[in-house]
VEXFIVEX-191466 format. One record per residue (C-alpha): residue number from 1; residue in one letter; x, y, z. Coordinates in steps of 0.1 Angstrom, whole numbers, plus 2048, in hexadecimal, padded with zeros to 3 digits. Each point is the difference from the previous one (the first is absolute). Layout:
ATOM / NUM / a / X / Y / Z
...
// end
This chain:
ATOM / 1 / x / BAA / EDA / CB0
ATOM / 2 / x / 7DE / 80A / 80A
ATOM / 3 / x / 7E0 / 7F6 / 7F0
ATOM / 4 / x / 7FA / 820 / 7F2
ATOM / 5 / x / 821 / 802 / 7F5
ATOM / 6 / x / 7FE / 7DA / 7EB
ATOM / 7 / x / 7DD / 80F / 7F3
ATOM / 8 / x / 810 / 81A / 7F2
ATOM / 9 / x / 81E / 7F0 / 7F1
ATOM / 10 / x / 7E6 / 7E1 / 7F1
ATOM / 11 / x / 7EC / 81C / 7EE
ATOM / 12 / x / 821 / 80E / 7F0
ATOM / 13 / x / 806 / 7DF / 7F5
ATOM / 14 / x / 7E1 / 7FA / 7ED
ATOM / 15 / x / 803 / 829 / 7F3
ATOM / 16 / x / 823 / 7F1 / 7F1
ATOM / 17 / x / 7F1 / 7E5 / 7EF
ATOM / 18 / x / 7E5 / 813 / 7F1
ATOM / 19 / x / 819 / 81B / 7F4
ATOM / 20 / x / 819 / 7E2 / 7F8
ATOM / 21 / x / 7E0 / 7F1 / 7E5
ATOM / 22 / x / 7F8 / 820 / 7F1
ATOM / 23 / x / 81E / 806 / 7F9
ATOM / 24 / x / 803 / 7E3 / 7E6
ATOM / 25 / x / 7F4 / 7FC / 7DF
ATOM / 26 / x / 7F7 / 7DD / 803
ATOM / 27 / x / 7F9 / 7E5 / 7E4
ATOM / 28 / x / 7EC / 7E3 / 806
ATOM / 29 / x / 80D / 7E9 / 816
ATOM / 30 / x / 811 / 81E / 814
ATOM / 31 / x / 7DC / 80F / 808
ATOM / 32 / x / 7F7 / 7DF / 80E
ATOM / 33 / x / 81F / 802 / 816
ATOM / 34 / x / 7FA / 823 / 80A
ATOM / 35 / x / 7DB / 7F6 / 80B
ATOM / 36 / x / 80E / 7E6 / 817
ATOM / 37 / x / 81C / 817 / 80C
ATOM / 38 / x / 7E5 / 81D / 807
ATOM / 39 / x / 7E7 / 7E7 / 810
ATOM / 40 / x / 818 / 7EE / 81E
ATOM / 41 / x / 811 / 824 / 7FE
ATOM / 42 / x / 7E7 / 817 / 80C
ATOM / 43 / x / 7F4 / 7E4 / 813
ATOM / 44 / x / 817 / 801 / 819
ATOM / 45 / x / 7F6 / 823 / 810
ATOM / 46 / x / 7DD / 7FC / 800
ATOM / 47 / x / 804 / 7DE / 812
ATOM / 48 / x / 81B / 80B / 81A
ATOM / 49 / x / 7E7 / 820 / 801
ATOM / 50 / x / 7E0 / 7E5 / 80A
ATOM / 51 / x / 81A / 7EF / 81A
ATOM / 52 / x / 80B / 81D / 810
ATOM / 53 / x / 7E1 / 815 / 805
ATOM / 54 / x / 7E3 / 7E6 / 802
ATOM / 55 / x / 810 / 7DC / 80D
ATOM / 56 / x / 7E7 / 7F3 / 814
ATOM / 57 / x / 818 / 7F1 / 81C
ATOM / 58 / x / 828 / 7F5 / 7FE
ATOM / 59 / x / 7F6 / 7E5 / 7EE
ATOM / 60 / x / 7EE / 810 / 7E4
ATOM / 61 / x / 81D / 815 / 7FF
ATOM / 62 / x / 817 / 7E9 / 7F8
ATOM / 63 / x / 7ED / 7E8 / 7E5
ATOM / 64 / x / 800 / 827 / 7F0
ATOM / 65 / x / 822 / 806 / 7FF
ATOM / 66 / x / 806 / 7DE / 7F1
ATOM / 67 / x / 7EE / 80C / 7E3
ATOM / 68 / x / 813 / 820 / 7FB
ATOM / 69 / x / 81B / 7E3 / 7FF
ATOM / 70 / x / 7F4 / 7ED / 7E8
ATOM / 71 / x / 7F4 / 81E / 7EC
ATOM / 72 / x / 826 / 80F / 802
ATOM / 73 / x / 80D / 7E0 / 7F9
ATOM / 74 / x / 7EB / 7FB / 7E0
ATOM / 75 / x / 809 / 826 / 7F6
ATOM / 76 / x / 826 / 7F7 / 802
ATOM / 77 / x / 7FA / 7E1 / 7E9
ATOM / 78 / x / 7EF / 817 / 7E6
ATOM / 79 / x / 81C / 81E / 806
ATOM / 80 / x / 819 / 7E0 / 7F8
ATOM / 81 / x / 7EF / 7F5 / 7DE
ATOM / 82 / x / 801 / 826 / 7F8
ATOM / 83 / x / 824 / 801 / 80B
ATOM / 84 / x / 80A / 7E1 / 7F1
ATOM / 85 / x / 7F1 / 802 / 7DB
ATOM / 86 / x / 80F / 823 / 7FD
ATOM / 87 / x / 7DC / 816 / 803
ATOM / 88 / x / 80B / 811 / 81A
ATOM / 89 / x / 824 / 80B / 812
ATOM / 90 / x / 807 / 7F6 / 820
ATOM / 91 / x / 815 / 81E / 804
ATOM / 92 / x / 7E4 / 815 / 7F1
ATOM / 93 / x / 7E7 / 7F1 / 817
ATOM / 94 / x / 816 / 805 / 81E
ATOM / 95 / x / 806 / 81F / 800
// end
């Protein structure tokens, strides 16, 4: 996969998670949720974005990607609270 091409797939992801939020009519401790979900969510393109185009040298490449990492990582932990108390369908969110 080519740079360009993971650009364009991390920027889908975070138009999925935006769609994904306004799609819910969230009560109190959902919205909460949904803010973390949408934060580490859309996260992940801009950062892969800043390591792909503007990395300084291989090594400021890297330490990026290890924060789209981190950022994905934290999105799947929210995606699994969602999942897991029944706010959201996996199915639903998969497809």
């Amino acid at each position: 996969m080519t740079k360009q091409e993971l650009t364009d797939r991390t920027k889908r992801f975070s138009v999925r998670i935006v769609k994904m939020v306004r799609s819910l009519d969230p009560d109190f401790a959902t919205k909460v949720l949904l803010s973390q979900v949408i934060r580490s969510g859309t996260s992940v393109g801009a950062n892969y974005r800043a390591a792909a185009c503007i990395a300084k040298s291989e090594k400021d490449f890297i330490n990026k990607l290890q924060i789209v990492e981190e950022e994905l990582d934290e999105t799947i932990f929210w995606l699994e609270i969602l999942i897991d108390t029944g706010i959201i369908k996996k199915e639903n969110f998969l497809n």
